[in-house]
PARO-651323 format. One record per residue (C-alpha): residue in one letter; x, z, y; residue number from 1. Coordinates in Angstrom, 2 decimals, decimal comma. Each point is the difference from the previous one (the first is absolute). Layout:
! PARO-651323
(site "A"; (X; Z; Y); NUM);
...
//
This chain:
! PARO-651323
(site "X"; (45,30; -114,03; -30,55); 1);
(site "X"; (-3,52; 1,08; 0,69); 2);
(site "X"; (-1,65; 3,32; -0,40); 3);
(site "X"; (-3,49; -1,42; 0,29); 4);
(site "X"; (-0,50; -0,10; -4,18); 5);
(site "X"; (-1,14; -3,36; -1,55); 6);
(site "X"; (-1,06; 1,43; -3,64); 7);
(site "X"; (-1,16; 3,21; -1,48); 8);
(site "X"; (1,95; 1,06; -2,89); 9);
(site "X"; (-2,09; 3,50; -0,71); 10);
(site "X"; (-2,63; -1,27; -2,43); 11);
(site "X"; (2,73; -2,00; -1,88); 12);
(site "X"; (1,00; 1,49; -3,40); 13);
(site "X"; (2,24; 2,77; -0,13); 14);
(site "X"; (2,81; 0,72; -2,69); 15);
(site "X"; (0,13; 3,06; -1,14); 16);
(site "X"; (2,55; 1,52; 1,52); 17);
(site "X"; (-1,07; -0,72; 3,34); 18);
(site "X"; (-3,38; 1,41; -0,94); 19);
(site "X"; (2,04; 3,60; -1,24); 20);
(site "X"; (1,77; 0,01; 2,94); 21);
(site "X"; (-2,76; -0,87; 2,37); 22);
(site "X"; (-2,21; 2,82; -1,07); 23);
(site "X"; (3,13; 2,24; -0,01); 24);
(site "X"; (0,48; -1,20; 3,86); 25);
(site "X"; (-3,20; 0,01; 1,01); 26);
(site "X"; (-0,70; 4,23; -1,23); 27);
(site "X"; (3,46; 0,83; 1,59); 28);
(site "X"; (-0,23; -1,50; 3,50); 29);
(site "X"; (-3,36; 0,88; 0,50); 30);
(site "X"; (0,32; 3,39; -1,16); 31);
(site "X"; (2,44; 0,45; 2,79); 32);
(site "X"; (-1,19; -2,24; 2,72); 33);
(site "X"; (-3,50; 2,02; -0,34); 34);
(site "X"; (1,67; 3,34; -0,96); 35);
(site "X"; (2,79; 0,38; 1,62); 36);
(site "X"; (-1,57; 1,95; 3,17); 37);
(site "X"; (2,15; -2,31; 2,29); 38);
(site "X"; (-1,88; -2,85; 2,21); 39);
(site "X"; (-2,14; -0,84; -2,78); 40);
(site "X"; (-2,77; -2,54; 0,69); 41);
(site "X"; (-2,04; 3,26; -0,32); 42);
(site "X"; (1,27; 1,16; 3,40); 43);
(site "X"; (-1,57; -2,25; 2,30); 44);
(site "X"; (-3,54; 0,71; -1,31); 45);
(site "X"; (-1,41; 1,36; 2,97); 46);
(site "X"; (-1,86; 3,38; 0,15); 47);
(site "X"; (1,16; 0,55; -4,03); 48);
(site "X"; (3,33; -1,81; -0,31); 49);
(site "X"; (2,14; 3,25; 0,15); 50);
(site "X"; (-1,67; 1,94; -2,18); 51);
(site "X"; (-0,49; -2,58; -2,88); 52);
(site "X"; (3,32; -0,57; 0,30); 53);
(site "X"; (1,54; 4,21; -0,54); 54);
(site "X"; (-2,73; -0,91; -3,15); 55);
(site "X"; (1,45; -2,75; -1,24); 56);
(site "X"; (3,54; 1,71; 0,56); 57);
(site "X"; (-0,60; 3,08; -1,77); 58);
(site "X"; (-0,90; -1,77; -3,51); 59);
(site "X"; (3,57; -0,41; -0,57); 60);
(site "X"; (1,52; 3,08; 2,43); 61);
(site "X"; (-1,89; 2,78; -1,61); 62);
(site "X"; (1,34; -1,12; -3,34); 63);
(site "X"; (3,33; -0,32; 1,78); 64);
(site "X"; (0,25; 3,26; 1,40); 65);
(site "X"; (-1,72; 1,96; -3,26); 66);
(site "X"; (3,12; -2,10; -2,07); 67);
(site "X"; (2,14; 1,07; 3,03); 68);
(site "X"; (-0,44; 3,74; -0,44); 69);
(site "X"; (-0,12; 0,14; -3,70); 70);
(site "X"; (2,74; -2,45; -1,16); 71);
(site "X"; (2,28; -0,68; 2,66); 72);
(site "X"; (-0,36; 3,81; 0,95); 73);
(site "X"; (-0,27; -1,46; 3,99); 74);
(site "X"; (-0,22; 3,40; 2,06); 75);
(site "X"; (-0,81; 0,66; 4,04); 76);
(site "X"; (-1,03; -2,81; 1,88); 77);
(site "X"; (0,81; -2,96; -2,36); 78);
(site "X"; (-2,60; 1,62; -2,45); 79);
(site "X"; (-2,67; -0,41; 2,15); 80);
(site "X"; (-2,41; -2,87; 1,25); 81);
(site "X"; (1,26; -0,32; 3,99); 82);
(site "X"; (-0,48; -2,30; 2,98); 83);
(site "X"; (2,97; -2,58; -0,40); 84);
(site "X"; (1,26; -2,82; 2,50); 85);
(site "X"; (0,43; -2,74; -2,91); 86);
(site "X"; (2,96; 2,56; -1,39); 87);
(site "X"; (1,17; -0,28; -3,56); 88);
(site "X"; (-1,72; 3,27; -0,93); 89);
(site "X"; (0,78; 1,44; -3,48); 90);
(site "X"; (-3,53; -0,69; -0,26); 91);
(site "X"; (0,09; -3,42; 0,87); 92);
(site "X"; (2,52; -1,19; -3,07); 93);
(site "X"; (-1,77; 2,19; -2,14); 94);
(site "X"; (-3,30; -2,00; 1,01); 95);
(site "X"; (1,42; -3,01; -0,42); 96);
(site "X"; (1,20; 0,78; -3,59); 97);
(site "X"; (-3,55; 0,84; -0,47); 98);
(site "X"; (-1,00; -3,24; 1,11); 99);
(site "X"; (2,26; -2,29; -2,25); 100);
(site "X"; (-1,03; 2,46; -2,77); 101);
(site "X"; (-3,54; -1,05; 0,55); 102);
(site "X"; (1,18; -3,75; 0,67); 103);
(site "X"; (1,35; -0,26; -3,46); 104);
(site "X"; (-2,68; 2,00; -1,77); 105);
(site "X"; (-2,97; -2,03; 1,72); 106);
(site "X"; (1,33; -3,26; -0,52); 107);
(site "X"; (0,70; 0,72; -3,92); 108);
(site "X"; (-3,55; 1,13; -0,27); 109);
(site "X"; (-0,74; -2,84; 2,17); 110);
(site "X"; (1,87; -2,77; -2,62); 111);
(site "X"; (-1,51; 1,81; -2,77); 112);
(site "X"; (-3,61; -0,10; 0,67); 113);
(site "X"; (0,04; -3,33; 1,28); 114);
(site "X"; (-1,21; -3,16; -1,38); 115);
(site "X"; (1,63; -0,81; -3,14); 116);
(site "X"; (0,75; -3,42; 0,91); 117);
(site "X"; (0,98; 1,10; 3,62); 118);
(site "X"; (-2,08; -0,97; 3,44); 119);
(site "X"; (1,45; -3,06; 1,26); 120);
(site "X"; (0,97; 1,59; 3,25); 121);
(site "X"; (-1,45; 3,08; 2,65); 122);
(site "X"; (-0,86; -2,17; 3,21); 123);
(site "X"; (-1,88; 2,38; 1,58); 124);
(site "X"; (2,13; 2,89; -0,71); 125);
(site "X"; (3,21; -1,87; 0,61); 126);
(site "X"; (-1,77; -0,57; 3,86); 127);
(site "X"; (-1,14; 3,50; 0,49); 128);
(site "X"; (3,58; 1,49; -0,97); 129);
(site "X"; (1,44; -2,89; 2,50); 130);
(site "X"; (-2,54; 0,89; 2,24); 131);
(site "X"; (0,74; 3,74; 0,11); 132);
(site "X"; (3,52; -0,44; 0,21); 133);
(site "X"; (0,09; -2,25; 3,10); 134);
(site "X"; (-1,92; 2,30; 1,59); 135);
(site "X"; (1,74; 3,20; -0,74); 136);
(site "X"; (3,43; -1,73; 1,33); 137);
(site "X"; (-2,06; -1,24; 2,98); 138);
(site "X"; (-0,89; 3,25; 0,89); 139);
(site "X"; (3,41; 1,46; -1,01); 140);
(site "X"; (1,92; -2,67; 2,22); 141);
(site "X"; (-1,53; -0,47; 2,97); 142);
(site "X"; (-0,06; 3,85; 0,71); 143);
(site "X"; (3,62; 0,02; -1,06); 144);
(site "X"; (0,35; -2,75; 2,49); 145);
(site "X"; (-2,06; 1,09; 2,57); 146);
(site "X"; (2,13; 3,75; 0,18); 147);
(site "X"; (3,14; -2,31; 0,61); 148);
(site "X"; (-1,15; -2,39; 2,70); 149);
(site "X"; (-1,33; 2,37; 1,95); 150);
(site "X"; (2,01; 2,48; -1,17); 151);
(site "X"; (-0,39; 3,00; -0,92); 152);
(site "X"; (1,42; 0,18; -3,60); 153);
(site "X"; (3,65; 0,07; 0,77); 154);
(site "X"; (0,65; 2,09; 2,99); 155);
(site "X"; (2,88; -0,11; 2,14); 156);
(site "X"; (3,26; 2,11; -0,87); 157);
(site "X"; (-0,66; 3,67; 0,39); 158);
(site "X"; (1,76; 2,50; 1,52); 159);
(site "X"; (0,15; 2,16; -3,29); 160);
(site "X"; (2,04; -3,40; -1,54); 161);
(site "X"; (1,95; -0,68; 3,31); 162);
(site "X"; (1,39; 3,50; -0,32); 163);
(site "X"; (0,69; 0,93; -3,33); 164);
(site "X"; (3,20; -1,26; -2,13); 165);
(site "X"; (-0,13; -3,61; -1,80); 166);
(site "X"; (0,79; 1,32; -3,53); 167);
(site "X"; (-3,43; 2,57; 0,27); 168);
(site "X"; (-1,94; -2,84; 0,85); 169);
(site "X"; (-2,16; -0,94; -3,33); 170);
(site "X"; (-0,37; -3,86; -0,79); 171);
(site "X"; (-3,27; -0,59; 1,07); 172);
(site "X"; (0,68; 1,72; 3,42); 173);
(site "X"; (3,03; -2,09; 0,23); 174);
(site "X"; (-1,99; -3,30; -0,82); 175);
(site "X"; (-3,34; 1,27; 2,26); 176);
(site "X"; (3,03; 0,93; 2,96); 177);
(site "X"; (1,60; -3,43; -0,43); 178);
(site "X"; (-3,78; -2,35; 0,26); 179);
(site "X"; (-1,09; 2,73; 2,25); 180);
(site "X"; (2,50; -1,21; 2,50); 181);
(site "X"; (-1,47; -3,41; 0,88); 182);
(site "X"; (-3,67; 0,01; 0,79); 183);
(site "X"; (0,40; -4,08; 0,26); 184);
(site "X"; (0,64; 0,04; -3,39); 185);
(site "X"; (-2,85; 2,50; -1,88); 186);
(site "X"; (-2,11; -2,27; 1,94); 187);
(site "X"; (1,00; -3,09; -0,96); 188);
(site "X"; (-0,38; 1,37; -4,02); 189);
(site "X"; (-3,68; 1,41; 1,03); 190);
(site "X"; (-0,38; -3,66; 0,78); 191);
(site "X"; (1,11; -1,61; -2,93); 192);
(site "X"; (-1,99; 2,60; -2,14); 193);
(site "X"; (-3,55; -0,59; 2,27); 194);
(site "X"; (0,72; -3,85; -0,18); 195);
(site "X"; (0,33; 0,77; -4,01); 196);
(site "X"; (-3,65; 1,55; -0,17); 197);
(site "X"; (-1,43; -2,48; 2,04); 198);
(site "X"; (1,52; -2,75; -2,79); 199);
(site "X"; (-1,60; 2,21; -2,42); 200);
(site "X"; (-2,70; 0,63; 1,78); 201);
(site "X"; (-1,12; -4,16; -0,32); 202);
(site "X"; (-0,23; -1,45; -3,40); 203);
(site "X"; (1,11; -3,64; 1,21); 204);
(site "X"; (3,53; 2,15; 0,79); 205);
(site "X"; (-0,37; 2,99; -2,14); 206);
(site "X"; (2,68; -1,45; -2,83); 207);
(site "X"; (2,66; -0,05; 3,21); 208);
(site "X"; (-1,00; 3,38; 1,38); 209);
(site "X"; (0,74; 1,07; -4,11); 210);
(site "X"; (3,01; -1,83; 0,21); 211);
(site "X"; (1,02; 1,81; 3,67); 212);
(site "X"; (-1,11; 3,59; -1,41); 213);
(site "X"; (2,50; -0,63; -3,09); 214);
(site "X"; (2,67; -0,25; 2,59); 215);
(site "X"; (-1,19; 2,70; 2,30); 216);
(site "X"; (-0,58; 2,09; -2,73); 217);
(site "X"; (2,78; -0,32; -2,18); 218);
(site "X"; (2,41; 0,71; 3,51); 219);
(site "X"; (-2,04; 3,44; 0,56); 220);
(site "X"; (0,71; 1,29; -3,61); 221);
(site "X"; (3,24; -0,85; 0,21); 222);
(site "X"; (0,30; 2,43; 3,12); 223);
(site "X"; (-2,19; 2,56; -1,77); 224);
(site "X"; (2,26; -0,25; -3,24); 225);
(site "X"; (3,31; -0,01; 1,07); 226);
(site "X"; (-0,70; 2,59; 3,61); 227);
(site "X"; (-2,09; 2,41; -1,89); 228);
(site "X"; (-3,52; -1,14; 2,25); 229);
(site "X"; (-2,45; 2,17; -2,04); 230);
(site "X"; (-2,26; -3,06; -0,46); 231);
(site "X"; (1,32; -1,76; -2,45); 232);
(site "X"; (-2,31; 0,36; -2,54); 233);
(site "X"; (-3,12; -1,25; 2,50); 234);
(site "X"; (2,34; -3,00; 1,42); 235);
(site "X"; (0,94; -1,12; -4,17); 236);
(site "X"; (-3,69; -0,11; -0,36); 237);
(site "X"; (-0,74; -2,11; 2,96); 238);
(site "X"; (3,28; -2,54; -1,30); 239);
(site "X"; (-1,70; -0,01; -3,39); 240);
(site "X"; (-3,23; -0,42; 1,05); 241);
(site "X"; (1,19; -3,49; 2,48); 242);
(site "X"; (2,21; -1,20; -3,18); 243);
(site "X"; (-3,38; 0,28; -1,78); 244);
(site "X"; (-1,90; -2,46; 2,67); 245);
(site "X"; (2,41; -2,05; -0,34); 246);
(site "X"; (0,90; -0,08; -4,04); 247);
(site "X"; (-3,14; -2,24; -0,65); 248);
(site "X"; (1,58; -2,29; 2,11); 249);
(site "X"; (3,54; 0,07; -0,80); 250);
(site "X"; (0,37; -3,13; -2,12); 251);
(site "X"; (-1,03; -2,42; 2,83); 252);
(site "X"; (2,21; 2,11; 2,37); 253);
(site "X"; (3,24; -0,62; -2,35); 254);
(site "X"; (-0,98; -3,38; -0,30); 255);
(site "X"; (-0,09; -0,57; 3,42); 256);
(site "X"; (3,06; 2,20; 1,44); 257);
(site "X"; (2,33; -0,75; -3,01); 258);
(site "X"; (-0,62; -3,56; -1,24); 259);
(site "X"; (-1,02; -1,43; 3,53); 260);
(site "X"; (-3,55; -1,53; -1,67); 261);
(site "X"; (-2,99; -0,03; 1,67); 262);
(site "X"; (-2,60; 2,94; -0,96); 263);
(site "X"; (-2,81; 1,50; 0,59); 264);
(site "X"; (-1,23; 4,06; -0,91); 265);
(site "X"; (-2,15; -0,26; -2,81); 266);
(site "X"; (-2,06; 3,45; 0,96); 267);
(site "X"; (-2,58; 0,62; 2,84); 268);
(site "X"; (-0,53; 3,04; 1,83); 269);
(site "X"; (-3,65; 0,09; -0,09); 270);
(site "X"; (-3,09; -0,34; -2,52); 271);
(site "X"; (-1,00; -3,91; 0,19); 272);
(site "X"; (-2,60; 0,63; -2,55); 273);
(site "X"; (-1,95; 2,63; 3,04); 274);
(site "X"; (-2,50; -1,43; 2,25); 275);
(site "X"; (0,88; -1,01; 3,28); 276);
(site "X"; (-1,15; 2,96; 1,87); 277);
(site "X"; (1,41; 2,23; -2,13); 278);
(site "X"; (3,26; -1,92; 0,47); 279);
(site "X"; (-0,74; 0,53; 3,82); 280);
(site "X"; (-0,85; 3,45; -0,10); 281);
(site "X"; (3,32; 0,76; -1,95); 282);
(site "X"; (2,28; -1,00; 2,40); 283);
(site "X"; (-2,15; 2,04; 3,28); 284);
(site "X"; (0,15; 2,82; -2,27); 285);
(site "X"; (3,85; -1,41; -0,72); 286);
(site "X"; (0,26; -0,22; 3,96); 287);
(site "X"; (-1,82; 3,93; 1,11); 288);
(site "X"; (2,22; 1,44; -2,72); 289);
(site "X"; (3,30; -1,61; 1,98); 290);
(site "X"; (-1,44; 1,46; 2,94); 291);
(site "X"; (-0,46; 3,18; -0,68); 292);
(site "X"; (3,19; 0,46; -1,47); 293);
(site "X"; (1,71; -1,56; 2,93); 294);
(site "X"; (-2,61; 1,56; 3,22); 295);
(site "X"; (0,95; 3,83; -0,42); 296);
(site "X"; (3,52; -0,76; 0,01); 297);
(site "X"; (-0,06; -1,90; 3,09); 298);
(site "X"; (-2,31; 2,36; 1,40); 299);
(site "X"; (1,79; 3,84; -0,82); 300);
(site "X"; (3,96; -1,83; -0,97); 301);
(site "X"; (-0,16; -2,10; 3,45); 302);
(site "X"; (-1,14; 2,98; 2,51); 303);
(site "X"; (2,81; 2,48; -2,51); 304);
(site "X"; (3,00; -2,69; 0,90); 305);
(site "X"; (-0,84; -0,59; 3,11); 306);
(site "X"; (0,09; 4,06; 0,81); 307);
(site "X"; (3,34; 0,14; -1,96); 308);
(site "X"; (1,53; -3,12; 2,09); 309);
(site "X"; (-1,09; 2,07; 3,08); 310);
(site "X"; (0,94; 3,23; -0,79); 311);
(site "X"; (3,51; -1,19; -1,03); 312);
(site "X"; (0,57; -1,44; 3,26); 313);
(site "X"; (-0,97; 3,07; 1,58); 314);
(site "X"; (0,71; 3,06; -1,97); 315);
(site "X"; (-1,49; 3,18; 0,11); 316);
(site "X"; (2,04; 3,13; 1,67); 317);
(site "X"; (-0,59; 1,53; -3,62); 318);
(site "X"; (1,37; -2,84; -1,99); 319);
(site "X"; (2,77; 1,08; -1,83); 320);
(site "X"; (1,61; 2,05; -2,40); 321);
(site "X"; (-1,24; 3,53; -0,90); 322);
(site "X"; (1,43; 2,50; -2,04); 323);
(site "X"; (-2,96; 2,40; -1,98); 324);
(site "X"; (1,48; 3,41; 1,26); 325);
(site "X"; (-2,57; 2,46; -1,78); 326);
(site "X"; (-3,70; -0,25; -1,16); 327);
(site "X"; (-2,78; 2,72; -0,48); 328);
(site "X"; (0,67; 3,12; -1,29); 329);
(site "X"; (-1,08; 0,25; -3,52); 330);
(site "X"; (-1,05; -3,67; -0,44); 331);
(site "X"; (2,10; -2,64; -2,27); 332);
(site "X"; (1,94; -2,48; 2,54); 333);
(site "X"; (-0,56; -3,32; 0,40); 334);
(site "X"; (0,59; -2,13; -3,55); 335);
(site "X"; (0,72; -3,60; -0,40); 336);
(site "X"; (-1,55; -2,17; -2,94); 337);
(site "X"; (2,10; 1,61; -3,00); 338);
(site "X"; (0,04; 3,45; 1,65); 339);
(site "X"; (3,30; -0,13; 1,55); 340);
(site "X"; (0,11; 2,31; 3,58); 341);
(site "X"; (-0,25; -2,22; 3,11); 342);
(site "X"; (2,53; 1,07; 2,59); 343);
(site "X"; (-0,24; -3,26; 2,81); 344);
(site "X"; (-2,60; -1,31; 1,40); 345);
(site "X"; (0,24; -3,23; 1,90); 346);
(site "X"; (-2,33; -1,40; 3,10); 347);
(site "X"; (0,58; -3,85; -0,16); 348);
(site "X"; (-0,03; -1,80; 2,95); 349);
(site "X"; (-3,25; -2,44; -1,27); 350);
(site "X"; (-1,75; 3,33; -0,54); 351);
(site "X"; (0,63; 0,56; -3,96); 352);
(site "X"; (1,47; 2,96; -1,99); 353);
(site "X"; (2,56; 0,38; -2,21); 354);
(site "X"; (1,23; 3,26; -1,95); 355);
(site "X"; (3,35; 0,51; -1,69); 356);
(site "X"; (0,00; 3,11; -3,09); 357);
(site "X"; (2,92; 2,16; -0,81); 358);
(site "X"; (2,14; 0,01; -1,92); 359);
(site "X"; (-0,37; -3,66; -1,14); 360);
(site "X"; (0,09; -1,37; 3,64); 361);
(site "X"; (-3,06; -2,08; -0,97); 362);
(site "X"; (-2,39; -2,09; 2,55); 363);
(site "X"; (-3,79; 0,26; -0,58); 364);
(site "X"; (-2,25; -1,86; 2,44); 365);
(site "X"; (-2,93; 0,16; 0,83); 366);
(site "X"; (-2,43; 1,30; 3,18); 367);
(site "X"; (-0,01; -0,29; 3,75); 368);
(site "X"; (0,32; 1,47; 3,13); 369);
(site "X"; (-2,73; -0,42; 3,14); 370);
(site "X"; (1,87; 1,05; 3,02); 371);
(site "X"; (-2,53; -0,30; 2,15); 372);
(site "X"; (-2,18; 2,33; -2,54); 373);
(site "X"; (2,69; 2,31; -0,86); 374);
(site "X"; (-0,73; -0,52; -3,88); 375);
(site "X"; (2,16; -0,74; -3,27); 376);
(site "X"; (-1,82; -0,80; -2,84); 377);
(site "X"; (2,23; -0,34; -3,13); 378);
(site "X"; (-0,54; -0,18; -3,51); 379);
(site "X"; (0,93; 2,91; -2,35); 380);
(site "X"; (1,13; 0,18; -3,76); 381);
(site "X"; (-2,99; -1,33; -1,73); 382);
(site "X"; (-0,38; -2,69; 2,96); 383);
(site "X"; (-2,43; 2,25; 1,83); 384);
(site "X"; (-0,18; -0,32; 3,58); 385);
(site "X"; (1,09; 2,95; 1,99); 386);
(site "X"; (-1,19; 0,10; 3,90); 387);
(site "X"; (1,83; 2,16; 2,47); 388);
(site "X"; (-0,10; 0,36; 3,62); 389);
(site "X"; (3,30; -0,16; 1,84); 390);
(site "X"; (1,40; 2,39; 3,52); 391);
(site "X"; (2,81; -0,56; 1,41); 392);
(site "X"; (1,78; 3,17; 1,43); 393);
(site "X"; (2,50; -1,60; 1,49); 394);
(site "X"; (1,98; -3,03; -0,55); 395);
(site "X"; (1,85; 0,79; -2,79); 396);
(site "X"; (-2,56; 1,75; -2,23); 397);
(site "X"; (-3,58; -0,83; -1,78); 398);
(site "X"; (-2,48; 2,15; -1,59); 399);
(site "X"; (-2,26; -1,79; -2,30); 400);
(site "X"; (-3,05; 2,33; -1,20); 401);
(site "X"; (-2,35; -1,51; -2,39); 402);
(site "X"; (-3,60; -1,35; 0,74); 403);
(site "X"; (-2,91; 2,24; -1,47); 404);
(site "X"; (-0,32; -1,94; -3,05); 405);
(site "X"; (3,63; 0,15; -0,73); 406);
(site "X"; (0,59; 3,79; 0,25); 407);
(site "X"; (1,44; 0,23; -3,71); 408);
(site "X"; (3,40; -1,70; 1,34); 409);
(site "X"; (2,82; 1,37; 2,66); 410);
(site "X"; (0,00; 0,27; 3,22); 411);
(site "X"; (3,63; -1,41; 1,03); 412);
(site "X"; (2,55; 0,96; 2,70); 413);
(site "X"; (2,26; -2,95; 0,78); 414);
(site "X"; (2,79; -0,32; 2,05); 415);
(site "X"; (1,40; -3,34; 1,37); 416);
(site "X"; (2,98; -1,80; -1,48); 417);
(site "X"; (2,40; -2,02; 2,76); 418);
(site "X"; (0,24; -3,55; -1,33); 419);
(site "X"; (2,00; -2,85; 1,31); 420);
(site "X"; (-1,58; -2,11; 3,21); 421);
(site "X"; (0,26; -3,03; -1,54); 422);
(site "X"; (1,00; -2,01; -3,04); 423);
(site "X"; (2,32; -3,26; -0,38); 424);
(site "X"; (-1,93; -0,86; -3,21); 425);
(site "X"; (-3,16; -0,45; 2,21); 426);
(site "X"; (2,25; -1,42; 3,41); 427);
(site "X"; (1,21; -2,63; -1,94); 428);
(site "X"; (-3,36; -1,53; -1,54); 429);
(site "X"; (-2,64; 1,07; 2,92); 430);
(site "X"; (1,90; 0,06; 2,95); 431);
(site "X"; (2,67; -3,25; -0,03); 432);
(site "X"; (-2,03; -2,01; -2,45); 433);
(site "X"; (1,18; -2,18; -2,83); 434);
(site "X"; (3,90; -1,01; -0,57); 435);
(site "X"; (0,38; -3,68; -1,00); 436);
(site "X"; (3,57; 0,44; 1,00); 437);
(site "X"; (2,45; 2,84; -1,16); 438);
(site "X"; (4,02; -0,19; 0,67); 439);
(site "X"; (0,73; 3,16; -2,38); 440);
(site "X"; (-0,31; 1,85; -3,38); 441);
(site "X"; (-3,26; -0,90; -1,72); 442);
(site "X"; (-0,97; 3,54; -0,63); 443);
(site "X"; (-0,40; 0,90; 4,08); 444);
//
């Protein structure tokens, strides 16, 4: 089976139904793949990318969060428009019901103002919404990829995991423990999910880079479902948006995979009505946008991993566990996201922070430490980052006083917590290497 098309099926008649739901389709994905304020194609604009994209995003948040307040009565945090990484917000589901909302509203004025008789097809908007959605998972993958095969995404067990009971451990931090063990294998998925843009990228292999992002896809929301990875509305829209590259082109793939016949995709990935320069300037524009998707993250994610590599082979004196023994007189403590009093603060070994809240024995991530600098920079309840300066009075206690232009939080006394020298979880895999052969119980 080829993926290099042989007819153009666009400009053929349409039945009705596929009409209705083409121009349902067509509002919903691009109302999120331009909206959603996540790696839109918007993004990569350079010099106004970012800020066309908050625009684009705050059509359907502002709704979202004035619906938020008023009918789902959303209160503190949740109630507001803040900085998310990809989370399921409140604000995010409610923007999303906005969007299907509008989907089925604009595509039943859309069937009702039409042509009577019905247009015969929508070549040029079928291509644009094909067009728009390659791109957004191009974008979406290869930086996906890109944090894994270098990587930087899933980081190696911490010490706040390695020393806290199995049954407080939350799903996710169980699943991100258990991928974060083997480095070999996040890269080896960052390269599946680059070698997935790149098929997407082309349009002689974009139908098998669909075909690959269905499977990549479909595995990652089935980890953010069933481990509680607050990205599973973002990762359903990617799935949904590859199944739609695809859908144009499932007959022939049936055909081909179920009754053994030889077929060929009926759809192409292009305009072949446009000149030939515009054709060519397509695909350098195609090309700069893969770039500068991919060029940051090797530039800022390569230099971050390969600090973290090195600092975890050679910890700093003040990685470890800390316990928060008293803050500031007169000023609120330190809060996690949902308010909750953080008690522990933990130095990782590759330089990262993690906080655990009382009473709920909850992790929150998020910061780092510079040794060398003697700064911490965290992030605070409404994700806002908090800069302190760190002293060392002796080896057992740190004083962390906050930078200038983070005065409105604590300054914190800690005091060291003795943890264990090493760990058998982390002997076993790093230090003697794969078993091929075990003699006893499966479990150990």
């Amino acid at each position: 089976m080829t993926t290099q098309p042989t007819t153009h099926d666009t400009s053929a008649s349409w039945s009705l139904p596929t009409r209705i739901l083409f121009r349902f389709t067509f509002c919903l994905l691009m109302a999120y793949a331009l909206c959603c304020g996540h790696k839109t194609v918007f993004s990569k604009l350079p010099f106004v990318g970012v800020r066309i994209e908050v625009l684009f995003e705050r059509i359907f948040l502002l709704p979202a969060q004035w619906l938020g307040q008023r009918l789902f009565h959303l209160t503190g945090p949740a109630a507001v428009i803040h900085s998310s990484a990809f989370a399921d917000r409140a604000l995010d589901w409610i923007a999303a019901g906005l969007m299907l909302a509008f989907a089925l509203l604009a595509s039943g004025i859309w069937s009702a103002v039409d042509e009577p008789s019905g247009r015969r097809s929508y070549p040029l908007l079928f291509q644009i919404m094909r067009w728009t959605l390659r791109m957004t998972l191009v974008i979406s993958v290869v930086w996906y990829g890109a944090i894994k095969l270098f990587p930087i995404q899933i980081e190696s067990p911490s010490l706040a995991v390695l020393n806290e009971h199995v049954g407080d451990t939350s799903p996710m931090t169980m699943l991100w423990t258990l991928l974060g063990l083997s480095h070999t294998y996040e890269r080896v998925c960052g390269t599946v999910e680059t070698i997935c843009a790149l098929l997407l990228l082309w349009r002689r292999t974009a139908l098998s880079g669909a075909i690959l992002a269905v499977i990549v896809m479909a595995n990652i929301v089935l980890f953010d479902t069933f481990f509680e990875v607050p990205v599973r509305l973002y990762a359903t829209a990617l799935l949904v948006m590859a199944l739609a590259l695809i859908a144009p082109d499932l007959r022939a793939l049936l055909s081909f995979f179920f009754t053994d016949k030889p077929s060929s995709p009926r759809t192409t990935w292009g305009l072949p009505a446009a000149p030939r320069a515009f054709r060519t300037a397509a695909l350098v524009f195609e090309v700069c946008l893969f770039l500068s998707a991919f060029k940051p993250v090797i530039g800022i994610e390569h230099t971050q991993s390969a600090r973290e590599l090195a600092n975890e082979r050679h910890p700093a004196a003040i990685a470890g566990q800390w316990h928060i023994e008293s803050s500031s007189p007169g000023v609120a403590p330190l809060r996690g996201g949902s308010g909750q009093l953080i008690t522990d603060v933990f130095l990782e070994p590759s330089g990262r922070i993690n906080l655990r809240s009382a009473p709920d024995r909850r992790l929150w991530g998020g910061g780092h430490y510079d040794p060398a600098a003697n700064t911490l920079t965290t992030v605070g309840r409404m994700r806002e980052t908090i800069t302190y300066a760190i002293t060392q009075p002796d080896a057992d206690h740190l004083i962390l006083t906050p930078a200038p232009d983070s005065t409105a939080f604590p300054a914190l006394e800690l005091t060291r917590v003795p943890l264990p020298a090493h760990y058998p979880l982390l002997d076993r895999l790093h230090e003697r290497g794969l078993h091929l052969v075990e003699e006893w119980g499966f479990e150990r």
